[in-house]
C-alpha positions as CSV (number, residue, x, y, z in Angstrom):
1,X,10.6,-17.5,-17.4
2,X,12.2,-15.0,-15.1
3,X,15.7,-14.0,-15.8
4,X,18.1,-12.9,-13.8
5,X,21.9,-12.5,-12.9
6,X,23.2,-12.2,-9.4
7,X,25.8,-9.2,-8.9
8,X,26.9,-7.8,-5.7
9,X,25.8,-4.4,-4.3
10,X,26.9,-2.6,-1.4
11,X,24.2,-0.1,-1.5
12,X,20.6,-1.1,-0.8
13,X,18.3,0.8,-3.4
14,X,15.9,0.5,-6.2
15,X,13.4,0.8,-9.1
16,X,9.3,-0.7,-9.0
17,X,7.0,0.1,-11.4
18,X,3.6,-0.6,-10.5
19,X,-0.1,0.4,-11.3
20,X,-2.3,-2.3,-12.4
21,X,-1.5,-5.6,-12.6
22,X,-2.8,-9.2,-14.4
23,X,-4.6,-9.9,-11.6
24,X,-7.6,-11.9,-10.5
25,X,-7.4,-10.8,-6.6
26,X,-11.0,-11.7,-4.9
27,X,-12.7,-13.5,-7.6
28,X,-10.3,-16.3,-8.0
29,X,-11.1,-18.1,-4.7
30,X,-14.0,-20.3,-5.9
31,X,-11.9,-22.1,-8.3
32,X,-12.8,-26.0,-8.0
33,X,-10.1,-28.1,-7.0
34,X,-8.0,-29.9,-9.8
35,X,-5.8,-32.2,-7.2
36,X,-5.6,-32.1,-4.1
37,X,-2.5,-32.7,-1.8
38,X,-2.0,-34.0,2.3
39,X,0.6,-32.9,4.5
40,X,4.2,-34.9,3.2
41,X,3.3,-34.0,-0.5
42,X,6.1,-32.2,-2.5
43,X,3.6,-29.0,-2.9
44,X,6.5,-27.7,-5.2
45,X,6.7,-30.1,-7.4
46,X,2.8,-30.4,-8.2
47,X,3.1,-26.9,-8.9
48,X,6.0,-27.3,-11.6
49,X,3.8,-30.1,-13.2
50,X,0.6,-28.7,-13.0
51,X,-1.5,-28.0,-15.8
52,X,-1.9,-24.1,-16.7
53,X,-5.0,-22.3,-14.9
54,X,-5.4,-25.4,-12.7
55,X,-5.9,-25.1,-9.0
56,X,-3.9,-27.6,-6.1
57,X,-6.2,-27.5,-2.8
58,X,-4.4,-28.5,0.5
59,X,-6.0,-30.7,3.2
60,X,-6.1,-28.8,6.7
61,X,-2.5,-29.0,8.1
62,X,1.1,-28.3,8.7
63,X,3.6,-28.5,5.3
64,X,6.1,-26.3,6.8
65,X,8.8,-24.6,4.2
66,X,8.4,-24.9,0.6
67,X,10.7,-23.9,-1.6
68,X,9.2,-22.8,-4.8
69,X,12.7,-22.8,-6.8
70,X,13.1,-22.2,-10.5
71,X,9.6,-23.2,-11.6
72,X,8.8,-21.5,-15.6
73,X,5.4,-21.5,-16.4
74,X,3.5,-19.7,-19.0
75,X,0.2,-19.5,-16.8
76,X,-0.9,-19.2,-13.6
77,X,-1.4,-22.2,-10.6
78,X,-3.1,-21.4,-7.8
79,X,-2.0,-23.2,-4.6
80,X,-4.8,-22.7,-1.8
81,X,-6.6,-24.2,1.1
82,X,-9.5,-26.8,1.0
83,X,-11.5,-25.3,3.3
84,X,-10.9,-21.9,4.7
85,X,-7.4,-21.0,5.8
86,X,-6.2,-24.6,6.9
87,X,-3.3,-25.1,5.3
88,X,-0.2,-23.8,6.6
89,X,2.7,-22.9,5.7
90,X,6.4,-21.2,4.6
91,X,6.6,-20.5,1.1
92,X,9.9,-19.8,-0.5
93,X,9.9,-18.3,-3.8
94,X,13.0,-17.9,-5.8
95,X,13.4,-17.4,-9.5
96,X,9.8,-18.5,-10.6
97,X,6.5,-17.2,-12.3
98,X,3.6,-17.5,-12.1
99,X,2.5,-19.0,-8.7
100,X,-1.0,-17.9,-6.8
101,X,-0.9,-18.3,-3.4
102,X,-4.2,-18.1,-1.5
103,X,-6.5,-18.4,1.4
104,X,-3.7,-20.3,3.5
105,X,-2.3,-19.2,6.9
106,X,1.3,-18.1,6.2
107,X,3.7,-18.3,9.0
108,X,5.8,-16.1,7.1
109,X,7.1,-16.2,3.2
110,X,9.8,-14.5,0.9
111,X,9.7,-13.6,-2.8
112,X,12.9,-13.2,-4.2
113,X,15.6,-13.8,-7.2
114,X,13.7,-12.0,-9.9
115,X,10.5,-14.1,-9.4
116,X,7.6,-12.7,-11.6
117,X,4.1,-12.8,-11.5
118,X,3.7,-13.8,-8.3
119,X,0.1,-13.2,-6.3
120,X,-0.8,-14.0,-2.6
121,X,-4.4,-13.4,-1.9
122,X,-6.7,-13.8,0.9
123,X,-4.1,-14.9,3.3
124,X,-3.2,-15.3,7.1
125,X,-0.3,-14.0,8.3
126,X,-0.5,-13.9,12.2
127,X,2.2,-16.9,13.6
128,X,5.5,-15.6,13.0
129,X,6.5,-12.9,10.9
130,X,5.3,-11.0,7.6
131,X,6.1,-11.2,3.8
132,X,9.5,-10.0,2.1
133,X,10.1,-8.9,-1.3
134,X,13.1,-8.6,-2.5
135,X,15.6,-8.6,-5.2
136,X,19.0,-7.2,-3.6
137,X,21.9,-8.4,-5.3
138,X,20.0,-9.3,-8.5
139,X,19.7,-7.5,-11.8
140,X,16.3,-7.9,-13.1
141,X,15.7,-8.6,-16.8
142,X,12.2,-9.4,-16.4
143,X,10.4,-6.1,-15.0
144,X,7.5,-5.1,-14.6
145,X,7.6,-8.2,-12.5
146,X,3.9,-7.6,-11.6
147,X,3.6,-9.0,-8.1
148,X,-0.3,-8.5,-6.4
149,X,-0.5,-8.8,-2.6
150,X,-4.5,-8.8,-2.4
151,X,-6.5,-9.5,0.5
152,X,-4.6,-10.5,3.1
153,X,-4.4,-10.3,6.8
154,X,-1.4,-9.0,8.6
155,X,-2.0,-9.4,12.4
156,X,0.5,-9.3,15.6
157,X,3.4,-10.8,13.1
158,X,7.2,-9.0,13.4
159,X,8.9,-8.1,10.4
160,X,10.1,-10.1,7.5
161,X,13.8,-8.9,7.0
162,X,13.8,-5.6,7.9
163,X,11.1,-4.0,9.9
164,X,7.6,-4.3,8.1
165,X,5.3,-7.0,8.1
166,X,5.0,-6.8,4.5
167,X,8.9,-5.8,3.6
168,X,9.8,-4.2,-0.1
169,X,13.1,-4.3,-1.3
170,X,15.2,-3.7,-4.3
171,X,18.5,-1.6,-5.7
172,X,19.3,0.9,-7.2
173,X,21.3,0.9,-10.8
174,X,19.6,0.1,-14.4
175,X,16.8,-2.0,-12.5
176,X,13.2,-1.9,-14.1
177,X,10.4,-1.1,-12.7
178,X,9.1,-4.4,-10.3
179,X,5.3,-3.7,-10.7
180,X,4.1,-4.3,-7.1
181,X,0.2,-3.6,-6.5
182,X,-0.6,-4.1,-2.3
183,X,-4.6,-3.8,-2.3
184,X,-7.3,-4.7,0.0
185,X,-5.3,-5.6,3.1
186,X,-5.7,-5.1,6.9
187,X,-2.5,-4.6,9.0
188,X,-3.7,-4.5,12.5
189,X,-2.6,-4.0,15.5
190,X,0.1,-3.9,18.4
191,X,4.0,-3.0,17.8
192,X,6.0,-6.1,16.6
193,X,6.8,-4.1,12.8
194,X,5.5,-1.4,10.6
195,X,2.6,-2.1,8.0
196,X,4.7,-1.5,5.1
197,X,8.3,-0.9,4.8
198,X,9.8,-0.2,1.5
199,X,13.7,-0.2,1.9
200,X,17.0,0.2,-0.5
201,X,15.6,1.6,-3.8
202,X,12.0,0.1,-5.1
203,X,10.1,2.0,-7.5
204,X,6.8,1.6,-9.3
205,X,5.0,0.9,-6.0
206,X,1.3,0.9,-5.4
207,X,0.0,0.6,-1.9
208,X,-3.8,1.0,-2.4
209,X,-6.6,1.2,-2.6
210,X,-8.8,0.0,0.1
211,X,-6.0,-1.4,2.4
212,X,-7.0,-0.8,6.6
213,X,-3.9,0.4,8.5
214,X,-5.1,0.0,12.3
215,X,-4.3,0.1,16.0
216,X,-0.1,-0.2,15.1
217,X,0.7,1.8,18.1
218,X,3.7,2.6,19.5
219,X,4.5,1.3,22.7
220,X,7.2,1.4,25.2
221,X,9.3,-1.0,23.3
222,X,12.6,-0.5,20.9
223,X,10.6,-1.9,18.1
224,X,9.5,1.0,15.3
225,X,6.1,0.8,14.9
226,X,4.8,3.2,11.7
227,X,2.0,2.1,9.4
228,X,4.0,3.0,6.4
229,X,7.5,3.9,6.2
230,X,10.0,4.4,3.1
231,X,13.3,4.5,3.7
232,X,14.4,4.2,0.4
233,X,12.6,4.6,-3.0
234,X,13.1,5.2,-6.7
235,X,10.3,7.1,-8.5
236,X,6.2,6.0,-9.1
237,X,5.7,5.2,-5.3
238,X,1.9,5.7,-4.5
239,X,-0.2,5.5,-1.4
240,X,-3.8,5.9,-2.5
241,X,-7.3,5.0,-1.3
242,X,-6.3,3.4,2.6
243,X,-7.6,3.9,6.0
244,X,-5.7,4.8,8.8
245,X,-7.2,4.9,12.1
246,X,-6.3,4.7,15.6
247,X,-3.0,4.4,14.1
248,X,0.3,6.2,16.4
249,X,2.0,7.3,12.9
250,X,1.0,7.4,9.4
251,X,3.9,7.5,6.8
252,X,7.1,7.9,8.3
253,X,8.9,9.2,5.1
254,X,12.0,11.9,6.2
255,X,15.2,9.2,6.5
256,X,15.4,8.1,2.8
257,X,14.8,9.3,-0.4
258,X,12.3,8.4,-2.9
259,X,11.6,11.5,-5.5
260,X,7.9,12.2,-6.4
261,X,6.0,10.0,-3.8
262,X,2.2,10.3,-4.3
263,X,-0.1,10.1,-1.1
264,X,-4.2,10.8,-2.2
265,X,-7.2,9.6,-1.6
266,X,-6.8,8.3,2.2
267,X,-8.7,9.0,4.8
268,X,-6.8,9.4,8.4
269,X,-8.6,9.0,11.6
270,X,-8.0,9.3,15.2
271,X,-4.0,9.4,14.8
272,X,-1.1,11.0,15.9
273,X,2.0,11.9,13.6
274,X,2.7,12.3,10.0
275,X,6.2,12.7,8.7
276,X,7.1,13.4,5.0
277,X,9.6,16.4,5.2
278,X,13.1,17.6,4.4
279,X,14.5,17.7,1.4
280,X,13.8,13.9,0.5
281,X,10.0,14.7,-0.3
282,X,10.9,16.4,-3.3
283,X,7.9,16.5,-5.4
284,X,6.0,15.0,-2.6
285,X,2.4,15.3,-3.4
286,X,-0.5,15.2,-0.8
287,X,-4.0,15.6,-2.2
288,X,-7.6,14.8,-2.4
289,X,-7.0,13.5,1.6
290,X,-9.5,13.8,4.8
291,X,-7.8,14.1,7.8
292,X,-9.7,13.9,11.0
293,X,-7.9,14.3,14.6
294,X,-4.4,14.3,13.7
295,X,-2.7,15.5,17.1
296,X,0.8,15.6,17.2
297,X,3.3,16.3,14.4
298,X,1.9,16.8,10.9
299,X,4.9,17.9,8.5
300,X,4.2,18.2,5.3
301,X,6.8,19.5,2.9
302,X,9.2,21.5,6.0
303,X,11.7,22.2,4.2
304,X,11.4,20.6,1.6
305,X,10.9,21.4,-2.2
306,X,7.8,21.5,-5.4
307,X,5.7,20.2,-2.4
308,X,1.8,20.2,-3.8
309,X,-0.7,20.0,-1.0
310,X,-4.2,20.7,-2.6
311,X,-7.8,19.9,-1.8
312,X,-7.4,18.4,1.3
313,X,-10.0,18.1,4.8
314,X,-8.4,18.8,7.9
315,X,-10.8,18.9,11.0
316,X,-11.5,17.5,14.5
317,X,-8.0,18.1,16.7
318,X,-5.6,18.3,13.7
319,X,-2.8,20.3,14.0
320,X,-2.2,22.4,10.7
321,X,0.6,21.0,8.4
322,X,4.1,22.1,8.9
323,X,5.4,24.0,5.6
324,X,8.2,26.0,6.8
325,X,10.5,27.0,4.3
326,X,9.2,24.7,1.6
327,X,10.6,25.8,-1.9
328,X,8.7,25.9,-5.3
329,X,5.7,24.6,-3.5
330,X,1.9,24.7,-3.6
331,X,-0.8,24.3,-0.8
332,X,-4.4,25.6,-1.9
333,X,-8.3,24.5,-1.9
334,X,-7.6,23.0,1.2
335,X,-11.1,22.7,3.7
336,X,-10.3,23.3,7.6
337,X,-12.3,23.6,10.5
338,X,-11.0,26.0,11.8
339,X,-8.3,29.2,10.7
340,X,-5.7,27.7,12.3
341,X,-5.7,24.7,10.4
342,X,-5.5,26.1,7.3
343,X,-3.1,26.1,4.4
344,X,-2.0,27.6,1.3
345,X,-4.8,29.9,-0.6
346,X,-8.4,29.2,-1.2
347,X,-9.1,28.2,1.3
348,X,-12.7,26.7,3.1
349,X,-13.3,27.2,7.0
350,X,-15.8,25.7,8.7
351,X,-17.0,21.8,8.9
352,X,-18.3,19.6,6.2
353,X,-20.9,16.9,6.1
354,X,-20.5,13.6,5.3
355,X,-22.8,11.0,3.7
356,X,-21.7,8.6,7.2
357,X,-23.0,11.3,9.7
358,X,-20.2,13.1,12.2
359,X,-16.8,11.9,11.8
360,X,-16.2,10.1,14.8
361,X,-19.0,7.4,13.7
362,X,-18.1,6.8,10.5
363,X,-18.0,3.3,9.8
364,X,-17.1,2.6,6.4
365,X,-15.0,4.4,3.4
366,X,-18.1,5.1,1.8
367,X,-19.7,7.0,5.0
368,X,-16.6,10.0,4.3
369,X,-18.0,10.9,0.8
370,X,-19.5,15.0,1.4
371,X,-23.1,15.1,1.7
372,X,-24.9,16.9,-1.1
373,X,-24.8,20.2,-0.2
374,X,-22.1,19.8,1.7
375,X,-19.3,22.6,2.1
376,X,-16.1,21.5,-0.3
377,X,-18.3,20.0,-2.3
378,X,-17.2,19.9,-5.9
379,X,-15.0,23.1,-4.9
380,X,-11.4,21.1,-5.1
381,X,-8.6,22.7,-7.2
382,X,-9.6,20.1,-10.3
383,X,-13.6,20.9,-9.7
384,X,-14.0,17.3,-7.7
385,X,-15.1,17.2,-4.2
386,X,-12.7,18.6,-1.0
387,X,-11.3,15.5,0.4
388,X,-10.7,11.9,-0.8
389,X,-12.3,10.8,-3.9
390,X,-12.0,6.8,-2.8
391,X,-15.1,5.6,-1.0
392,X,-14.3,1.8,-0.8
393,X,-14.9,-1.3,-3.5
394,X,-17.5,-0.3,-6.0
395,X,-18.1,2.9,-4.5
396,X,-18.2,6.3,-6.7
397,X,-16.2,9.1,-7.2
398,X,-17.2,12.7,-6.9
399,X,-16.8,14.0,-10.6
400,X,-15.6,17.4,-11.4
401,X,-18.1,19.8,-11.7
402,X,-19.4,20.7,-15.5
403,X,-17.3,24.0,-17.0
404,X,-19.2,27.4,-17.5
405,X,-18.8,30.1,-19.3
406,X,-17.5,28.2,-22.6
407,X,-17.1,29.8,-25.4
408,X,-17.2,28.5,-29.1
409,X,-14.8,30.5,-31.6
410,X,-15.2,29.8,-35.3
């Protein structure tokens, strides 16, 4: 049962854990329906009753807000559609477990009060506005509150409460880690909110792999418009294994701070700003990432401290990374098309090939694996290709390349 007490705060900040959760993200959609509800049911109350592992299908229709409040359970219930997305509505989540929510078209929804084990899979968000998670002004007893946001769809939606269709909040002060995987998403297009805002203080953050961060453009509007932004982070925040193309900014990470932020394995296409710099990024780490016609401002570690950008691709029109003044920090076995690009020592020069063909008709995660033969091909500072290392669902890593010279010694 989730535990918590409410306190008050005056500071917004945080602590998520996160890595791997219980999950069952994609597979757990062709579960057979144990009941099945209209519009007018109490959806909540089936799902405090229901038997563990037992699915509630919705007829096609409107059920507005639902508050899922104070529901224990020892297992899961999954709460989804009967047929495709049909069923719509508000969920409300506050100090529960346990409670799968998927294939439904979400006008908006908010996890909150030290809920645990919450998933939302295979949704629809594209009415109103995006998901919030928070826990401001609650201490936690129950974290790694393993929370999996798998598979959905974040179209033209504003933000939830602060300026990210998917919003991620939590404070600062003794919390645990909260355990939050974001995987397999699409957050596309226009400029009502970012992609992903995390805000105040969470930690323990995982926003990969295989999510698709594309078209958020900035426009003549007020509204911010980043794919990812932290403005506020406690440590084991990664960003590994997305795609961002045709995106106006990339991270947007140089207003908060959130020590030892991890950003690998993404490939970034047709884009034009990347911000992580200033003294904030401490510890910042940027490798294993292909970067193809970045225009505009690339800063990576300016100013900023035990900065490790290693093994990266930077071609097409990208501008080389800002490192001014960056203390205690390493850039090395980076490949770049051309001299200007480069950073740090060993470096490559010239243009690799991928398994996809050119860069600019690449199709597919798996099309920006190197080529055999290729040039930063298992030549990365750990032996593994130049580049990202994530090719997509089932796809395979480049492994590092077998050691020579060995030497036995009796």
């Amino acid at each position: 049962m989730p535990v918590c007490t409410k306190i008050k705060f005056s500071v917004a900040t945080s602590c998520v854990c996160s890595a791997f959760l219980l999950a069952a993200p994609r597979s757990a959609l062709a579960q057979q329906c144990d009941q099945t509800l209209s519009v007018g049911a109490n959806v909540a109350s089936a799902v405090a009753s229901a038997p563990n592992g037992s699915t509630i299908c919705l007829n096609n229709g409107n059920y507005g807000t639902v508050n899922f409040t104070d529901i224990a359970r020892s297992d899961y219930v999954t709460v989804r559609s009967s047929s495709g997305v049909g069923a719509q509505m508000r969920p409300r989540i506050s100090h529960s477990g346990r409670i799968r929510l998927q294939s439904m078209t979400l006008d908006d929804g908010l996890v909150t009060a030290c809920s645990s084990n919450i998933q939302v899979l295979n949704n629809r968000f594209t009415v109103n506005i995006g998901l919030g998670i928070t826990n401001y002004g609650y201490t936690c007893t129950n974290y790694p509150a393993n929370y999996l946001i798998d598979g959905n769809t974040f179209g033209l939606v504003g933000p939830s409460f602060s300026e990210g269709r998917l919003d991620i909040r939590d404070v600062d002060g003794g919390q645990g880690n909260m355990g939050i995987t974001v995987s397999n998403n699409t957050f596309d297009g226009g400029c009502r909110a970012d992609g992903v805002q995390l805000s105040g203080g969470p930690s323990g953050v995982t926003i990969g792999p295989n999510n698709i961060f594309q078209n958020i453009k900035q426009d003549s509007s007020t509204v911010h418009c980043d794919s990812i932004q932290i403005v506020g982070g406690g440590p084991n925040i990664v960003i590994n294994g997305n795609w961002f193309r045709n995106d106006s900014v990339v991270l947007q990470f140089h207003d908060g701070s959130a020590p030892g932020v991890k950003f690998t394995n993404n490939v970034i296409a047709n884009v034009q700003q990347f911000w992580a710099y200033n003294p904030v990024t401490s510890g910042f780490t940027f490798e294993h990432n292909t970067v193809y016609n970045l225009t505009d401002v690339f800063q990576v570690g300016l100013s900023s401290s035990n900065v490790t950008g290693r093994s990266n691709i930077f071609i097409g029109t990208t501008t080389a990374p800002a490192t001014t003044g960056c203390t205690g920090c390493t850039f090395g076995y980076n490949l770049s098309a051309t001299a200007a690009q480069a950073v740090g020592t060993n470096q490559l020069i010239g243009n690799p090939t991928f398994v996809g063909g050119s860069p600019g008709s690449i199709t597919s995660l798996a099309g920006w694996q190197l080529a055999p033969g290729s040039l930063g091909k298992g030549s990365g500072h750990d032996g593994a290709d130049r580049g990202t290392l994530y090719y997509g669902p089932g796809g395979t890593p480049a492994m590092p390349s077998a050691p020579t010279n060995l030497r036995v010694v009796p």
